[in-house]
C-alpha positions as CSV (number, residue, x, y, z in Angstrom):
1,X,116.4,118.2,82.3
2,X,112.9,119.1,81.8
3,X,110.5,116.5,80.6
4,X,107.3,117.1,79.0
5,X,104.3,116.5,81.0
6,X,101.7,114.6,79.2
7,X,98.0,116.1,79.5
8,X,94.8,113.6,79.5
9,X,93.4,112.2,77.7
10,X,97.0,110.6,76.5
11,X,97.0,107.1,76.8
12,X,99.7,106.8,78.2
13,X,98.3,108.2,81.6
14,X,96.7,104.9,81.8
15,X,99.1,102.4,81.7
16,X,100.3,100.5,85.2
17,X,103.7,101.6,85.8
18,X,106.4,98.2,86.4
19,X,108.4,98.2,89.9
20,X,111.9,99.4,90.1
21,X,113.9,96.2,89.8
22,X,117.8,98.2,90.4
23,X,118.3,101.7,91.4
24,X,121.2,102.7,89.1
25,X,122.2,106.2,87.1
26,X,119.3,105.8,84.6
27,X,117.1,105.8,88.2
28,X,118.7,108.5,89.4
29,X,118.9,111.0,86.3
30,X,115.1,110.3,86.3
31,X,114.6,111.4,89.6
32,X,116.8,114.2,89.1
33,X,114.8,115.5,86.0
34,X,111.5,114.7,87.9
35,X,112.2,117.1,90.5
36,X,113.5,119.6,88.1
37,X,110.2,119.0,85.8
38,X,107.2,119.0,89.1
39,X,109.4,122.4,90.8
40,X,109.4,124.3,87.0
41,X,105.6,123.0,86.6
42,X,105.1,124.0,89.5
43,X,103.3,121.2,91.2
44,X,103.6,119.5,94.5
45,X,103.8,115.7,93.0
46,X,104.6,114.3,89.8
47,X,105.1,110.6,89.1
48,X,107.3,109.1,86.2
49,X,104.7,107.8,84.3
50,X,103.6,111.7,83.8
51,X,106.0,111.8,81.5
52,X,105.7,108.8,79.7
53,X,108.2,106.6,82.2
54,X,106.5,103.3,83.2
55,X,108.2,102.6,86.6
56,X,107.1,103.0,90.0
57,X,108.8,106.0,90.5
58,X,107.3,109.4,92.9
59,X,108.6,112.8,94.0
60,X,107.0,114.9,96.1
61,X,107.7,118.4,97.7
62,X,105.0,120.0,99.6
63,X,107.3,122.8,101.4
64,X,105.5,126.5,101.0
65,X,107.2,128.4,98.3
66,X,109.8,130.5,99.5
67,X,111.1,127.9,101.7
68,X,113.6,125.3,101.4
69,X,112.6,122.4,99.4
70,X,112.1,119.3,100.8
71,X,111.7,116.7,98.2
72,X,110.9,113.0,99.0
73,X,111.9,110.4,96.5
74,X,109.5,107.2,96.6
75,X,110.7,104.2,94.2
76,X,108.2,101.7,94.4
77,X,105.9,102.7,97.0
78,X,103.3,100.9,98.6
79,X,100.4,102.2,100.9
80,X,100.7,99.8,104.3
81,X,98.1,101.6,106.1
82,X,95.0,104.2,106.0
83,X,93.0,106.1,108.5
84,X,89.9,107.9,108.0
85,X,88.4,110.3,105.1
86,X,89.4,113.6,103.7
87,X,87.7,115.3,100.6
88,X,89.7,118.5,99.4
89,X,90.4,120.1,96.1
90,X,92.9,118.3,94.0
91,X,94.7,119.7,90.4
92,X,97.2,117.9,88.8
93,X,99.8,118.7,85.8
94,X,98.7,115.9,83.3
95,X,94.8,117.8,83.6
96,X,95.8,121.4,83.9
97,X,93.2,124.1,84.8
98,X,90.9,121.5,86.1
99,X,90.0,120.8,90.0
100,X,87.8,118.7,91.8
101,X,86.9,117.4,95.1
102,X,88.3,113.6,95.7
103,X,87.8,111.2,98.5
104,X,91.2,110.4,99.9
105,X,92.1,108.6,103.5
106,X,92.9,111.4,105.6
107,X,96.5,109.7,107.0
108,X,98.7,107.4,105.0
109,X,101.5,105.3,106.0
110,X,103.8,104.7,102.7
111,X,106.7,101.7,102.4
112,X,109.3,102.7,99.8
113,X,112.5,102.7,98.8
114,X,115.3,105.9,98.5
115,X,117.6,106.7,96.3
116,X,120.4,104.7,97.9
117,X,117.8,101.7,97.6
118,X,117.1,101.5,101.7
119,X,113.4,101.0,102.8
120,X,111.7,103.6,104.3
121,X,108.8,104.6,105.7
122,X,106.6,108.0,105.1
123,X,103.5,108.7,108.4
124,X,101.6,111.2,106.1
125,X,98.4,113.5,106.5
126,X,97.2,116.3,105.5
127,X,98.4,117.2,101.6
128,X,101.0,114.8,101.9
129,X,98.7,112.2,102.8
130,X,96.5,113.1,99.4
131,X,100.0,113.9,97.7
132,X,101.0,110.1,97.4
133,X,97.8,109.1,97.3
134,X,97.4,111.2,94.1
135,X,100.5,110.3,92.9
136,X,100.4,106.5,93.5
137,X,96.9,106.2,91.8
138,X,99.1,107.5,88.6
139,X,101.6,104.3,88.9
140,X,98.7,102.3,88.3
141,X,97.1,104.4,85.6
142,X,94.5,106.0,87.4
143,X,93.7,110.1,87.1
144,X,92.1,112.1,90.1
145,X,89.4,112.7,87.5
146,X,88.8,109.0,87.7
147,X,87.5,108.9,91.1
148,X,84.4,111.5,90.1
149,X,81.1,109.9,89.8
150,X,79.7,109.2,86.6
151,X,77.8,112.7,86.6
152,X,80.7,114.9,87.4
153,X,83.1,113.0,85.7
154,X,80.6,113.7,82.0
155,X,80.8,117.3,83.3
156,X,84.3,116.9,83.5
157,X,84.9,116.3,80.0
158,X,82.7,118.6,78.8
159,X,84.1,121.8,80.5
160,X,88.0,120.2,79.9
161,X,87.1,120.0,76.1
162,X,86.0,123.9,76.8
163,X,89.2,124.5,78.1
164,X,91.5,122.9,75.9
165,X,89.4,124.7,73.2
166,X,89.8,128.0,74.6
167,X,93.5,127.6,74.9
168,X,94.2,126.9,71.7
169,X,92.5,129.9,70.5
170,X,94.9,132.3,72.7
171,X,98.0,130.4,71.2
């Protein structure tokens, strides 16, 4: 099923998400409509609280379009170690129409659990590395938008109030 995603400045979007304490159906039918929400978005990430579920919950598919999809499932992952800087362009489906350069590590190693509640283990760089990075930040309530300095982030809100404007004059 298709969730709604919720857009900033919902409060919601900043509330810490709580760990996964039993992977059961309710786990897995969120998963399922997770992946079925970020590929209809479309995005590359989306994590639960996105849309308005508090556990630590990521999916992530950063196959081209086109190709086969190639979704990882993360329940209550953890960053064990970084390497180095990246700063790219990052979007993201709660603050639509909006980009901005973030500072990220430019390699990520990820400890989480699948579906079938065994530990694994994600070596990432690249947009995957900035991909749970991203998507992480948003179990603990923090938005890509957050990590602007103070100037860029009043800019920020300025043009996104321009934006939301303008879109609900073409509805």
């Amino acid at each position: 099923m298709i969730r709604r995603i919720l857009t900033y400045p919902d409060p919601e979007l900043k509330k810490k998400s709580a760990p996964v304490t039993i992977i059961n159906e309710k786990i897995t039918e969120l998963v399922r409509d997770m992946a079925e929400t970020m590929y209809d978005a479309p995005g590359v990430g989306l994590a639960a609280p996105q849309i308005g579920v508090h556990q630590r919950v990521i999916v992530i598919d950063i196959s081209p379009k086109g190709e086969k999809p190639d979704l990882i499932v993360a329940i209550n992952p953890v960053i064990i170690h970084t390497e180095g800087n990246s700063y790219e362009e990052e979007g993201c489906l709660s603050v639509p129409q909006y980009g901005a350069s973030v500072k990220r590590h430019a390699s990520v190693v990820v400890k989480a659990l699948n579906l079938a509640g065994e530990e694994v283990t994600y070596r990432a760089d690249g947009l995957l590395a900035i991909a749970f990075q991203h998507e992480l930040d948003h179990l603990d309530g923090i938005l890509f938008v957050d990590h602007l300095s103070p100037l860029k982030k009043d800019i920020f809100k300025k043009k996104y109030r321009q934006l939301v404007e303008q879109s609900r004059v073409g509805e």
